[in-house]
N, C-alpha and C positions, 0 to 999 in steps of 0.2 A: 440835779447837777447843773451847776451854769456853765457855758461850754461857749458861750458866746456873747461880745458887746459889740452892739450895734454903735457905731461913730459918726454922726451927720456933719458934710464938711460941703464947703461950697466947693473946691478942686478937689477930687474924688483923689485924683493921679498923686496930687502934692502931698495928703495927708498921710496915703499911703505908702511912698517914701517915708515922711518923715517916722513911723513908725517899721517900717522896716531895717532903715538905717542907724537910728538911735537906740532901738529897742531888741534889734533882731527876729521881726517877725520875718515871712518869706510869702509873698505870692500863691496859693493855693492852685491856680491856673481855672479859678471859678469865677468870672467875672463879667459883667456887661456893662451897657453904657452908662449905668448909675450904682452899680456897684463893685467894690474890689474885697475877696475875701483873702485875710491872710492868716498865716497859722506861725502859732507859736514856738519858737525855738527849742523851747523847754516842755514841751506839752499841756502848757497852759490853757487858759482861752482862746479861743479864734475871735478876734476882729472882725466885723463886716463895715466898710468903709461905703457909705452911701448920700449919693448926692444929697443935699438938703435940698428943700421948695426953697422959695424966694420968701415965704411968711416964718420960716424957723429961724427962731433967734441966734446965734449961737454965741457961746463965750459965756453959759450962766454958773455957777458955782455948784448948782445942783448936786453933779458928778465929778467926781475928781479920780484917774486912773492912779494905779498906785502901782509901783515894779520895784520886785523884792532885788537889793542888789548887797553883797557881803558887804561893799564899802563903799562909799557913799562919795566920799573925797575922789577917789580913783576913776568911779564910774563920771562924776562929773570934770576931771579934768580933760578925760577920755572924749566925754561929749561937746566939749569947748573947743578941741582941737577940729572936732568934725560939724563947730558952728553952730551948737545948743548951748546954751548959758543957763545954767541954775542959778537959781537966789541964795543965799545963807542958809546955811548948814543949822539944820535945827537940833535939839536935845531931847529924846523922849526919855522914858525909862528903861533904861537898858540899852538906846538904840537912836540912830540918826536919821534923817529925813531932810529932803529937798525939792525945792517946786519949779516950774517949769509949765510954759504953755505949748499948745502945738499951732499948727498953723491957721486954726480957726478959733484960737483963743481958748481952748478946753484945756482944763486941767488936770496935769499929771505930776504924779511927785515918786520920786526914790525915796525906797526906804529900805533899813538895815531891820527893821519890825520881825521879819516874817526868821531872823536868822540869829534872834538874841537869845541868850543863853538862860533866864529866868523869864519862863513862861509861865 
């Protein structure tokens, strides 16, 4: 069971706002000086927010986080009010998608995937 993504960020502090407040994760009350654990609203995955070395690249396409949301339009106007700007609204089959970095350039996208009705 995966139960945890490890997030390497150069501001430990900033990242984990930004996923608290865009996302709804919550502080765990687990943390020290190179990490913040947060837990998920929904019973998700836990986040572990942790400092990067100075040799970690970050911002590579590797990983891309993804958050299941009913709509996609809503969720993003919601997060432009609160100073996250998504790119254009995409088309899968069945279902919508949007992208978005965080404050260390990692990517994450909304999606209506996990809530369409032909599975």
């Amino acid at each position: 069971m995966l139960n945890m993504l490890v997030i390497y960020a150069r501001d430990v502090q900033k990242s984990a706002d930004f996923y608290c407040r865009f996302f709804g994760f919550a502080p765990t009350g687990v943390s020290d000086a190179s990490t913040i654990e947060l837990k998920s609203s929904d019973g998700g995955a836990m986040l572990l927010i942790h400092r990067a070395a100075k040799s970690v690249k970050l911002g590579q396409v590797g990983v891309k986080l993804g958050f299941a949301v009913r709509d996609v339009e809503v969720f993003k106007e919601k997060s432009a009010k609160l100073g996250l700007k998504f790119g254009s609204t995409h088309q899968g089959e069945g279902y919508t998608f949007a992208n978005a970095k965080d404050p260390d350039k990692n990517n994450v996208c909304i999606s209506s995937r996990a809530f369409r009705v032909n599975r």
